[in-house]
PDB file of N, H, CA, C and O in Angstrom:
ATOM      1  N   UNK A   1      -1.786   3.284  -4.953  1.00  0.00           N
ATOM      2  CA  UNK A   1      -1.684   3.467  -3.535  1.00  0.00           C
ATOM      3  C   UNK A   1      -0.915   4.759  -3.286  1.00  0.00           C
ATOM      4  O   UNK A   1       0.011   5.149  -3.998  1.00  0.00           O
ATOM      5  N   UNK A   2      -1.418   5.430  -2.130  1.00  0.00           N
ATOM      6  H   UNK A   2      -2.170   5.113  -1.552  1.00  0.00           H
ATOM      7  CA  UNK A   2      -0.804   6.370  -1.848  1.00  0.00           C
ATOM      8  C   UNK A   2      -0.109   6.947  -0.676  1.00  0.00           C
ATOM      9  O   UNK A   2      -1.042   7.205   0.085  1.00  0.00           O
ATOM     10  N   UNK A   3       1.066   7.324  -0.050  1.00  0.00           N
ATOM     11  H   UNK A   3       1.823   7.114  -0.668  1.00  0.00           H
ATOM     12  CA  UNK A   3       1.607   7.523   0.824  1.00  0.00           C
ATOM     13  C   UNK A   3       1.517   9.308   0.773  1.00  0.00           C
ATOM     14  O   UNK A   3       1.851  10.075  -0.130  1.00  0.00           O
ATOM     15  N   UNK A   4       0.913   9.593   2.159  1.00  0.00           N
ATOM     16  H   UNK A   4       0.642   8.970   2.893  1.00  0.00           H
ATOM     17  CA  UNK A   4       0.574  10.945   2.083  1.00  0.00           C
ATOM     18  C   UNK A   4       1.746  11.602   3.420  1.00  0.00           C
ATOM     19  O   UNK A   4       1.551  11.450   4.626  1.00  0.00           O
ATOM     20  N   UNK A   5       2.889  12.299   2.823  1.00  0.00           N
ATOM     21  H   UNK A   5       3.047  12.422   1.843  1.00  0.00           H
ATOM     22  CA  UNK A   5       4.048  13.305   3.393  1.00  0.00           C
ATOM     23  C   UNK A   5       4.986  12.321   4.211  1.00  0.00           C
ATOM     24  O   UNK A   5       5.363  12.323   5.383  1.00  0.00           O
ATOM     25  N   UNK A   6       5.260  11.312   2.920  1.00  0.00           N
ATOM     26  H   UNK A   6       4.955  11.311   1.968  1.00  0.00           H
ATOM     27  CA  UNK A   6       6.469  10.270   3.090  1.00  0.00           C
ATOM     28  C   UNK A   6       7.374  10.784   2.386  1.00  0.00           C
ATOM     29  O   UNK A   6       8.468  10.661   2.936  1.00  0.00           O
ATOM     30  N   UNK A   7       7.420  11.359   1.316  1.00  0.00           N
ATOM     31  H   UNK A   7       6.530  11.458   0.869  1.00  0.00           H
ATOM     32  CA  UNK A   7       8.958  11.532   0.845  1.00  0.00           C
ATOM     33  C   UNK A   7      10.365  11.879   1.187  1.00  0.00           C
ATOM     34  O   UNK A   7      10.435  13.098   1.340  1.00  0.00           O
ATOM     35  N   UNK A   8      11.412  11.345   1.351  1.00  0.00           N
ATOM     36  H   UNK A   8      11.355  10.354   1.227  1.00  0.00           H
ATOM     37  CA  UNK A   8      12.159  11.068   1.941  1.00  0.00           C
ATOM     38  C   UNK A   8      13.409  12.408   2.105  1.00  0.00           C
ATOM     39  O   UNK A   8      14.319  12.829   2.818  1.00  0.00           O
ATOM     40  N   UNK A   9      12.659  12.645   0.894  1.00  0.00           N
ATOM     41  H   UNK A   9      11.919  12.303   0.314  1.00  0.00           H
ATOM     42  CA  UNK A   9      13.337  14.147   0.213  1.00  0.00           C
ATOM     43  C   UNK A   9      12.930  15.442   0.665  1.00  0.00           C
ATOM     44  O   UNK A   9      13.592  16.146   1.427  1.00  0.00           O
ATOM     45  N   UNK A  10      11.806  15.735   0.163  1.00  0.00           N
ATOM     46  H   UNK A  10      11.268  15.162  -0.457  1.00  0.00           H
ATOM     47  CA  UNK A  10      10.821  16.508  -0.149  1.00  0.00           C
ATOM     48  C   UNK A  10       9.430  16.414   1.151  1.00  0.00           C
ATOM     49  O   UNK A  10       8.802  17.471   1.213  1.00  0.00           O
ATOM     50  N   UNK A  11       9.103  15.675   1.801  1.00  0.00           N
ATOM     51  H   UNK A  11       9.613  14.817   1.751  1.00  0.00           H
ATOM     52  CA  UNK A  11       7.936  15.248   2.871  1.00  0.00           C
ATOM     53  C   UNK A  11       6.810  15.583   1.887  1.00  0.00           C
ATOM     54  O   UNK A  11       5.877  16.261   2.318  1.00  0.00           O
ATOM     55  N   UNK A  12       6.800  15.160   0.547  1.00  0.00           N
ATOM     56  H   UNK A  12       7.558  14.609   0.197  1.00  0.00           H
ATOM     57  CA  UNK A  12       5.458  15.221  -0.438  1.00  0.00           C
ATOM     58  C   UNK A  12       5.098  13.985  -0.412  1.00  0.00           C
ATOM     59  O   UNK A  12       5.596  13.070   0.244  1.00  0.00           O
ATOM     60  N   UNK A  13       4.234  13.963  -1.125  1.00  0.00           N
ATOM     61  H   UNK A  13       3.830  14.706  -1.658  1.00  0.00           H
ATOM     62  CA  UNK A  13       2.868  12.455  -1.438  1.00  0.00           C
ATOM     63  C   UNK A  13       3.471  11.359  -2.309  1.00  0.00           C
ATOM     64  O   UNK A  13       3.464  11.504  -3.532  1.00  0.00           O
ATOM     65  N   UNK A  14       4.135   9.974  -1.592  1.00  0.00           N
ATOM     66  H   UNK A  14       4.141   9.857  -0.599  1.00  0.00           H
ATOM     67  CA  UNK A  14       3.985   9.240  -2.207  1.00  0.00           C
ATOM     68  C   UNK A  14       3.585   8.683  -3.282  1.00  0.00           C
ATOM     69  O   UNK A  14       2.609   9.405  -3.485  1.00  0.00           O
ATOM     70  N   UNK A  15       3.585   7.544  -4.610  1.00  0.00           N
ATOM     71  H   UNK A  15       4.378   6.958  -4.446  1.00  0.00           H
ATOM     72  CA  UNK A  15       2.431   6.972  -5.307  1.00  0.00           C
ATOM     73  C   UNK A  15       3.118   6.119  -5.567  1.00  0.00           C
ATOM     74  O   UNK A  15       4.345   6.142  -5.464  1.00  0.00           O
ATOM     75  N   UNK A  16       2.324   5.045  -6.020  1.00  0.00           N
ATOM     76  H   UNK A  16       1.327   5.026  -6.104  1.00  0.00           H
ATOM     77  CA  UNK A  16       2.754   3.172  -6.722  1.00  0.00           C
ATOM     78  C   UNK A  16       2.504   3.234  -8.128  1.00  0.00           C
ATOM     79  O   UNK A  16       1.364   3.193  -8.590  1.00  0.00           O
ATOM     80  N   UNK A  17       3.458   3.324  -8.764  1.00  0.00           N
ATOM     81  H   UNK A  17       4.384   3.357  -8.388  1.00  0.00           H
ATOM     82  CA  UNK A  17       3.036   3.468 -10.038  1.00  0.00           C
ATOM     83  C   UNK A  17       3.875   2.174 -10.924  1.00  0.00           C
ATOM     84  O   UNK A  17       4.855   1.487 -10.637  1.00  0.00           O
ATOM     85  N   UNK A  18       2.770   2.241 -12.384  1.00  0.00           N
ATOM     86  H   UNK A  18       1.974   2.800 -12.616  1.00  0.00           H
ATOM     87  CA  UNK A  18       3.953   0.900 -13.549  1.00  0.00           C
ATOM     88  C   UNK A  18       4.065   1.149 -14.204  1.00  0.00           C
ATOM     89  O   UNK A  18       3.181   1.933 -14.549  1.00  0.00           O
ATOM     90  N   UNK A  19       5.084   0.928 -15.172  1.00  0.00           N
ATOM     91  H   UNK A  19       5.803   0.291 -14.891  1.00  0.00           H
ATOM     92  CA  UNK A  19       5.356   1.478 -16.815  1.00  0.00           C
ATOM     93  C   UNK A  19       5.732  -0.175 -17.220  1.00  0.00           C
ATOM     94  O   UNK A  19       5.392  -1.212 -16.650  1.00  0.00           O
ATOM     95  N   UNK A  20       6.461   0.015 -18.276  1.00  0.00           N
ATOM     96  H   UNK A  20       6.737   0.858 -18.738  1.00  0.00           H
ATOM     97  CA  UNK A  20       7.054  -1.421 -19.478  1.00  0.00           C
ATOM     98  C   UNK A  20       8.363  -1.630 -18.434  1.00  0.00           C
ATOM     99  O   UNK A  20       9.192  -2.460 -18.806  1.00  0.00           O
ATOM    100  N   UNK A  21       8.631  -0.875 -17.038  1.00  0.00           N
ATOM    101  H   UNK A  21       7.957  -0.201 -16.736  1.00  0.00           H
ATOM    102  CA  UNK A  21      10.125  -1.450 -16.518  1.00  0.00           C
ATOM    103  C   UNK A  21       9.418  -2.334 -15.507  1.00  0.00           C
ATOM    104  O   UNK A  21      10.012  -3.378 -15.240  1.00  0.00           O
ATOM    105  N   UNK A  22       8.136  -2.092 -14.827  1.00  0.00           N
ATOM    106  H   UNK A  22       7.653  -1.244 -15.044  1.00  0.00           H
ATOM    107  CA  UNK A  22       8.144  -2.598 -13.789  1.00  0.00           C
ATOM    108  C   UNK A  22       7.484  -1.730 -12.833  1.00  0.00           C
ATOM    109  O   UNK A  22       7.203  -0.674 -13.400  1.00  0.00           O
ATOM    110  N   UNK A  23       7.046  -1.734 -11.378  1.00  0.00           N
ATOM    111  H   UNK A  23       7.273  -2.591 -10.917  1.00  0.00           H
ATOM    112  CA  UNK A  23       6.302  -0.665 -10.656  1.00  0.00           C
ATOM    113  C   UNK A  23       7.553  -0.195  -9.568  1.00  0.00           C
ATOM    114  O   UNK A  23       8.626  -0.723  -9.275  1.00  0.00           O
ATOM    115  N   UNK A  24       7.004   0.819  -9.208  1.00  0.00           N
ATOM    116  H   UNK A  24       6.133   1.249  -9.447  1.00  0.00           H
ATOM    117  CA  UNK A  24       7.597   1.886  -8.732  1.00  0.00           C
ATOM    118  C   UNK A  24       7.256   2.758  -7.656  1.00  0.00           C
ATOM    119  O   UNK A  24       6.077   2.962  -7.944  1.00  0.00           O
ATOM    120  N   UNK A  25       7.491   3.497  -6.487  1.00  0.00           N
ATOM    121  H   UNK A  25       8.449   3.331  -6.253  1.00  0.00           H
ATOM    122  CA  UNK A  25       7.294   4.301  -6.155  1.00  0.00           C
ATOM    123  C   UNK A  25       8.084   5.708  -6.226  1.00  0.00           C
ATOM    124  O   UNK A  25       9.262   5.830  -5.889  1.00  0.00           O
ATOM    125  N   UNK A  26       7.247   6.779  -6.726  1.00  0.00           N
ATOM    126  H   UNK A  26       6.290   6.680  -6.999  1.00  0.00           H
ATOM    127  CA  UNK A  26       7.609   8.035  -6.877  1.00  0.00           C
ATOM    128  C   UNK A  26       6.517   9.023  -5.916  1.00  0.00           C
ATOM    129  O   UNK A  26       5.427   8.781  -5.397  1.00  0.00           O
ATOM    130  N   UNK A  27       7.523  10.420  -5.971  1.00  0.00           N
ATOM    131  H   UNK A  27       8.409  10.616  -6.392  1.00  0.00           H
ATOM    132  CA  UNK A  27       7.049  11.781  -5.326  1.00  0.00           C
ATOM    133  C   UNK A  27       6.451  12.237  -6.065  1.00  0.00           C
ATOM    134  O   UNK A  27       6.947  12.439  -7.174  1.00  0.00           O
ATOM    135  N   UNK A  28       5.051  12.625  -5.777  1.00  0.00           N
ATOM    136  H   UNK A  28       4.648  12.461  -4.876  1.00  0.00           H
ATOM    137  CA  UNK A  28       4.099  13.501  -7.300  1.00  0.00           C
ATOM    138  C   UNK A  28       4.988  15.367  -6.974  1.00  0.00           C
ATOM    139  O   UNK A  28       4.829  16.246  -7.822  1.00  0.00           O
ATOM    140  N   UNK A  29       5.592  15.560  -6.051  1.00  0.00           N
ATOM    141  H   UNK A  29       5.721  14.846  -5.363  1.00  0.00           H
ATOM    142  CA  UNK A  29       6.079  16.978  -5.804  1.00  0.00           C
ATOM    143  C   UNK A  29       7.224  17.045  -6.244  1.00  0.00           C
ATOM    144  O   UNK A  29       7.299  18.030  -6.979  1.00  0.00           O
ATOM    145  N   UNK A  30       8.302  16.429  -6.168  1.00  0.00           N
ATOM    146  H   UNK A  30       8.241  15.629  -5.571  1.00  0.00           H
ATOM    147  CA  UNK A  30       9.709  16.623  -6.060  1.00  0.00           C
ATOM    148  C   UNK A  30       9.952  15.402  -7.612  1.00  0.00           C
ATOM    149  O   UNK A  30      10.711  15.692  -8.536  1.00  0.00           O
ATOM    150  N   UNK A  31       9.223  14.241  -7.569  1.00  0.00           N
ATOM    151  H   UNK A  31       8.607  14.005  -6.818  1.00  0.00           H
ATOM    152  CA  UNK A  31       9.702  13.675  -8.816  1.00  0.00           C
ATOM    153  C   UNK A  31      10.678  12.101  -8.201  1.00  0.00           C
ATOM    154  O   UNK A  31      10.706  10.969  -8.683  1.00  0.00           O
ATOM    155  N   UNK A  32      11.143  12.487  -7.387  1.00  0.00           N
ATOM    156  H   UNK A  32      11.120  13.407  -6.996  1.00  0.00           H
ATOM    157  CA  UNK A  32      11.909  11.347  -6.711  1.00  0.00           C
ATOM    158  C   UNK A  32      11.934   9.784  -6.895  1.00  0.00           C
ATOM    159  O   UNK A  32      10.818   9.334  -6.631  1.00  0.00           O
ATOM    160  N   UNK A  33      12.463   9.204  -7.111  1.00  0.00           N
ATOM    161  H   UNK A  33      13.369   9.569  -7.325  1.00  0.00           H
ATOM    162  CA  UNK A  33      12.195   7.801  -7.453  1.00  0.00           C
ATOM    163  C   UNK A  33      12.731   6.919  -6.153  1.00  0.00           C
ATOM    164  O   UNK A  33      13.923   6.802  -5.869  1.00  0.00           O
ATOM    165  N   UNK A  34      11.522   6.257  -5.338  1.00  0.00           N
ATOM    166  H   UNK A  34      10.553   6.352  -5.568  1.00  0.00           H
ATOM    167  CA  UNK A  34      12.617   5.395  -4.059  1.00  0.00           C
ATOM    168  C   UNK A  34      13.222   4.797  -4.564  1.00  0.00           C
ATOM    169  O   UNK A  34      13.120   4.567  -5.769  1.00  0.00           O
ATOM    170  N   UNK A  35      14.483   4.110  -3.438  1.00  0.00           N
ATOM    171  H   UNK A  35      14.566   4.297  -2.459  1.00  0.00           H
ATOM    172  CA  UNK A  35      15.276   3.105  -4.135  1.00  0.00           C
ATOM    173  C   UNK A  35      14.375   1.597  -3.778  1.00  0.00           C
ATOM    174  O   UNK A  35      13.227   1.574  -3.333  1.00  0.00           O
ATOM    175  N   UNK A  36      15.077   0.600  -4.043  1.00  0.00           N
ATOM    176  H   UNK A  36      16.009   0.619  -4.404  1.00  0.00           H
ATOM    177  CA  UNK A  36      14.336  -0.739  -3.844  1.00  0.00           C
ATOM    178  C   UNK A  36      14.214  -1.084  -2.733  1.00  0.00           C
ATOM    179  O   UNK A  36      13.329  -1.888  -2.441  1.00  0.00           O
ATOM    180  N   UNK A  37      15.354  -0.407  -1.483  1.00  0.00           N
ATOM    181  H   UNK A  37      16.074   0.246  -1.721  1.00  0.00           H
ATOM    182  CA  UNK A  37      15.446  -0.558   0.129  1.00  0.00           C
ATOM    183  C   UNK A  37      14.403   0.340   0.774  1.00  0.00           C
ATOM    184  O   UNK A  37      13.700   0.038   1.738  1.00  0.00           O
ATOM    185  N   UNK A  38      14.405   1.565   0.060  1.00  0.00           N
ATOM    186  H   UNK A  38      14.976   1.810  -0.723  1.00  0.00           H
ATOM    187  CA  UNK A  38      13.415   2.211   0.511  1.00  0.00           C
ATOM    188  C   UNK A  38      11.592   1.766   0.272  1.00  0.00           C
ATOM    189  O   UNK A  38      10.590   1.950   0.963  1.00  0.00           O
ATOM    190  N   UNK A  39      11.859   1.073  -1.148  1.00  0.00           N
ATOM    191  H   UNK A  39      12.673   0.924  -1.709  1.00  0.00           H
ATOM    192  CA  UNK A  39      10.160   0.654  -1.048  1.00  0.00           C
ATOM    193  C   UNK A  39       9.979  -0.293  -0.310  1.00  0.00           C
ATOM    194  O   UNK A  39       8.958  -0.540   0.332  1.00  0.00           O
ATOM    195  N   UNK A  40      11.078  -0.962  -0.356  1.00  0.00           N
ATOM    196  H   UNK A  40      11.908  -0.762  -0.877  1.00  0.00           H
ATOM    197  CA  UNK A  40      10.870  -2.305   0.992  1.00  0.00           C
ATOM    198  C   UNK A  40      10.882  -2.118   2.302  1.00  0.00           C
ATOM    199  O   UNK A  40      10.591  -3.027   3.080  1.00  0.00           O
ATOM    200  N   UNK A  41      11.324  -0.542   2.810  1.00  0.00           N
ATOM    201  H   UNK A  41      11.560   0.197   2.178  1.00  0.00           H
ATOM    202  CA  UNK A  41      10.941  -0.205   4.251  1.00  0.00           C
ATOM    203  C   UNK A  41       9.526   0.236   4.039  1.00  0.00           C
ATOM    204  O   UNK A  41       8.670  -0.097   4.859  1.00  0.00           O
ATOM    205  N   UNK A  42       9.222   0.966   2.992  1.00  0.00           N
ATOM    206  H   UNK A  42       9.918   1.237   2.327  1.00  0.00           H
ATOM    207  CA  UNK A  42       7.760   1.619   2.972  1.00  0.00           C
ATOM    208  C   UNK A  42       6.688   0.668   3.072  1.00  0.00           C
ATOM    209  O   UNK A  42       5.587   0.734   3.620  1.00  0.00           O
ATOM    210  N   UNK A  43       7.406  -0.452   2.256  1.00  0.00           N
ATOM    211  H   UNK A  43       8.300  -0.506   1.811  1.00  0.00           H
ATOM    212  CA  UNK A  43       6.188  -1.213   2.300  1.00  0.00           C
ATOM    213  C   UNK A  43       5.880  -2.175   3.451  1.00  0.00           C
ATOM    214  O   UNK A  43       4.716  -2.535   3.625  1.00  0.00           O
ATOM    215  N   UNK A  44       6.823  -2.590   4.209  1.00  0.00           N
ATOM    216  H   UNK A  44       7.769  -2.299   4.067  1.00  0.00           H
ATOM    217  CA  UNK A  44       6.690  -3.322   5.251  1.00  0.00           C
ATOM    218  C   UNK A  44       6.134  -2.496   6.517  1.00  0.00           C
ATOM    219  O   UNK A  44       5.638  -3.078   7.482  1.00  0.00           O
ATOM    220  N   UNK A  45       6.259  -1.041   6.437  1.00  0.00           N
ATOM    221  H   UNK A  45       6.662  -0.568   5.653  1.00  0.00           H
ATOM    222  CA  UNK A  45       5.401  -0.437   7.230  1.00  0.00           C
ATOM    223  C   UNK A  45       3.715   0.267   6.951  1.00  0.00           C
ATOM    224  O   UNK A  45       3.067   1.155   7.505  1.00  0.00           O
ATOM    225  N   UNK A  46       3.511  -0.493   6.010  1.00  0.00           N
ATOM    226  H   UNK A  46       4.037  -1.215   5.560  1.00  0.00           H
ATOM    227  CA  UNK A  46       1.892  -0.264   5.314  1.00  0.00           C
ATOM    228  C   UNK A  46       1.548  -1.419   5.720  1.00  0.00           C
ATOM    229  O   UNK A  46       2.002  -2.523   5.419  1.00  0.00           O
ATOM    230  N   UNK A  47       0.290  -0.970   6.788  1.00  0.00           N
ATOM    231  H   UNK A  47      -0.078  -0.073   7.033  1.00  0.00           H
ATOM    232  CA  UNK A  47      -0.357  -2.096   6.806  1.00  0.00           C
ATOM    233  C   UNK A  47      -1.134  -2.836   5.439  1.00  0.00           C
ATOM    234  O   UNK A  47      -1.541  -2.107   4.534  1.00  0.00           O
ATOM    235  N   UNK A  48      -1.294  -4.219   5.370  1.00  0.00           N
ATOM    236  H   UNK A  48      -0.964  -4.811   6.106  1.00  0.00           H
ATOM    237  CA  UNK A  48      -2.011  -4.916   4.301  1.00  0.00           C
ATOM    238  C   UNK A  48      -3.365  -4.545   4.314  1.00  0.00           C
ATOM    239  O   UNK A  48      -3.914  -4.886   5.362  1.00  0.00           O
ATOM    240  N   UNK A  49      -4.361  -3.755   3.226  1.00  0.00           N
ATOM    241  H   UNK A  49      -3.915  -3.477   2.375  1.00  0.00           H
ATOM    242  CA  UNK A  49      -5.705  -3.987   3.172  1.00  0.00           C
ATOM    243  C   UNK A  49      -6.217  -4.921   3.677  1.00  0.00           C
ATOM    244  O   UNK A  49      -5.797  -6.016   3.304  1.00  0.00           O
ATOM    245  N   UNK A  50      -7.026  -4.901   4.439  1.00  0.00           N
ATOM    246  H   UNK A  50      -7.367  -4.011   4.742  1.00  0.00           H
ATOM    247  CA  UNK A  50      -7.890  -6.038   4.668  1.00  0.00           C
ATOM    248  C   UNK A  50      -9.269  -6.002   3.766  1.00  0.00           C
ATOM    249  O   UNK A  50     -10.290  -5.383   4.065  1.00  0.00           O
ATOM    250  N   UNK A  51      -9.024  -6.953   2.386  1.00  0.00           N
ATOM    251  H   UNK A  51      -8.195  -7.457   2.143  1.00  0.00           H
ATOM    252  CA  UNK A  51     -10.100  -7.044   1.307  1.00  0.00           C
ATOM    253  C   UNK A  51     -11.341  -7.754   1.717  1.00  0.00           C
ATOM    254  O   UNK A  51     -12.268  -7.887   0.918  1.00  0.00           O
ATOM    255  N   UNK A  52     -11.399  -8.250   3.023  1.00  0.00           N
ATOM    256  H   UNK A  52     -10.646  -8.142   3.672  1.00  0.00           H
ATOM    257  CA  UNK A  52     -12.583  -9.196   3.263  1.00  0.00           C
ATOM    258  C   UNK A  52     -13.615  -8.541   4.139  1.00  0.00           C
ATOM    259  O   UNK A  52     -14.813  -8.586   3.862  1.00  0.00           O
ATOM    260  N   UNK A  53     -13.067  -7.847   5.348  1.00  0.00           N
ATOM    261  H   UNK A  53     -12.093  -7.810   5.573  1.00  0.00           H
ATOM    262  CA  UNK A  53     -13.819  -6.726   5.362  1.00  0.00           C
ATOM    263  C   UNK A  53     -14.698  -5.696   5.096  1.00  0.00           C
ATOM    264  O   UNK A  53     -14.073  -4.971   4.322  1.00  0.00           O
ATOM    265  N   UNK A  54     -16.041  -5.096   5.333  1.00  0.00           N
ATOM    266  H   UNK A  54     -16.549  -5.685   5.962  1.00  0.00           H
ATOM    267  CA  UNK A  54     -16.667  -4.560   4.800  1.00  0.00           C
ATOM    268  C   UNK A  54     -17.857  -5.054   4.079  1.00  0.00           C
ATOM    269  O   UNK A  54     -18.143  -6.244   3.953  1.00  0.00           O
ATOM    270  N   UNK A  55     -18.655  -3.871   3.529  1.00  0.00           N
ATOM    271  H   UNK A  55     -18.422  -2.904   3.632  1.00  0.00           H
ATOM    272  CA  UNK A  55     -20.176  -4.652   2.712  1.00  0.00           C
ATOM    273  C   UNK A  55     -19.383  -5.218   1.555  1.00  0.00           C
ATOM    274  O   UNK A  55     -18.332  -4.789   1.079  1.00  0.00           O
ATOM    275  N   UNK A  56     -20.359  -6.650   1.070  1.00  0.00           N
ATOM    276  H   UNK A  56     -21.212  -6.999   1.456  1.00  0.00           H
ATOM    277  CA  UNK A  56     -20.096  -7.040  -0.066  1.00  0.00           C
ATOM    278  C   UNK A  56     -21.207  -6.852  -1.037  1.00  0.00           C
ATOM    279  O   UNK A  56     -22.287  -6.344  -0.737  1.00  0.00           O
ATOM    280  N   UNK A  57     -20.834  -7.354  -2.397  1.00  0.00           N
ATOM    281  H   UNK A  57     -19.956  -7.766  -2.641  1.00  0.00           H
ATOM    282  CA  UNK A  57     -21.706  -6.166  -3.314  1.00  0.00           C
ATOM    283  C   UNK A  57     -22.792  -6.704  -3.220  1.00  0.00           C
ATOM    284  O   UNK A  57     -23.185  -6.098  -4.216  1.00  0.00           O
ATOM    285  N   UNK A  58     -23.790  -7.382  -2.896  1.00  0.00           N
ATOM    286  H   UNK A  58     -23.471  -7.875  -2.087  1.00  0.00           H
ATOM    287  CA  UNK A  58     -25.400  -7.979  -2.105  1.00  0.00           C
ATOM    288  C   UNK A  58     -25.725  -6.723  -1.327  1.00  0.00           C
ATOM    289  O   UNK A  58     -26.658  -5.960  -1.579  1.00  0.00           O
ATOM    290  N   UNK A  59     -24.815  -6.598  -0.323  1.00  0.00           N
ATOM    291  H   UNK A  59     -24.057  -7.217  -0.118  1.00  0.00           H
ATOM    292  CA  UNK A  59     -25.042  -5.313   0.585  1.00  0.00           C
ATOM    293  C   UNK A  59     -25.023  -4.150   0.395  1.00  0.00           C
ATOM    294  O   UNK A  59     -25.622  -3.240   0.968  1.00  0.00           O
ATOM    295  N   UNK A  60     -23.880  -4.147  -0.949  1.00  0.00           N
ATOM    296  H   UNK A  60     -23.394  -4.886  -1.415  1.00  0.00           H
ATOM    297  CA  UNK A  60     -24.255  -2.735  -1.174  1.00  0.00           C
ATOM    298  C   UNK A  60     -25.610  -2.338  -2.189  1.00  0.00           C
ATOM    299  O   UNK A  60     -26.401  -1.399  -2.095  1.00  0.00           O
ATOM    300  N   UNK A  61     -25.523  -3.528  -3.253  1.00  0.00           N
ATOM    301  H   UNK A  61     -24.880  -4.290  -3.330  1.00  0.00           H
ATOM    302  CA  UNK A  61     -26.978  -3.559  -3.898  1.00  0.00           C
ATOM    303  C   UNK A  61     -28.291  -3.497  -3.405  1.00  0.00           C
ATOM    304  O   UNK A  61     -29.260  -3.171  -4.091  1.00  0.00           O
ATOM    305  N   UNK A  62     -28.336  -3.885  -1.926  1.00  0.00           N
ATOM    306  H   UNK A  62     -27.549  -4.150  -1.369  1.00  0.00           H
ATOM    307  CA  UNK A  62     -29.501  -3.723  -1.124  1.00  0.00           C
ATOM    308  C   UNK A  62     -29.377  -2.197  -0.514  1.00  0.00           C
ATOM    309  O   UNK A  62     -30.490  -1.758  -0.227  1.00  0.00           O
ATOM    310  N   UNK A  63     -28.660  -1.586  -0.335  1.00  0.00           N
ATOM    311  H   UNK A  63     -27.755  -1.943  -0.567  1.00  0.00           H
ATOM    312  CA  UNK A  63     -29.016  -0.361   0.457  1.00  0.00           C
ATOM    313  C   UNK A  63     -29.509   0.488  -0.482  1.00  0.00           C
ATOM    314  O   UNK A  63     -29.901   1.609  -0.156  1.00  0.00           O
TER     315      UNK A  63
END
């Protein structure tokens, strides 16, 4: 997922990323690592995908 000229630092591009610690959000510009308050403001202001929405794969196999 990507947050485009959120950084808190820097106003660069967000990303959700995971390693062996756990996931994360970092700045692909500046490098920045949010803190855990900060991904929890970020994330409560992202709206949720709506996964149900849209063609499903019937529909897209038919076009």
């Amino acid at each position: 997922m990507f947050w485009i000229k959120a950084c808190p630092r820097c106003k660069g591009d967000l990303y959700k990323g995971r390693d062996m610690y756990g996931t994360y959000v970092s700045c692909l510009q500046c490098a920045r690592f949010l803190t855990i308050e900060e991904e929890g403001q970020l994330l409560s202001q992202t709206p949720a995908p709506d996964l149900l929405s849209g063609p499903t794969v019937r529909e897209r196999q038919a076009a």
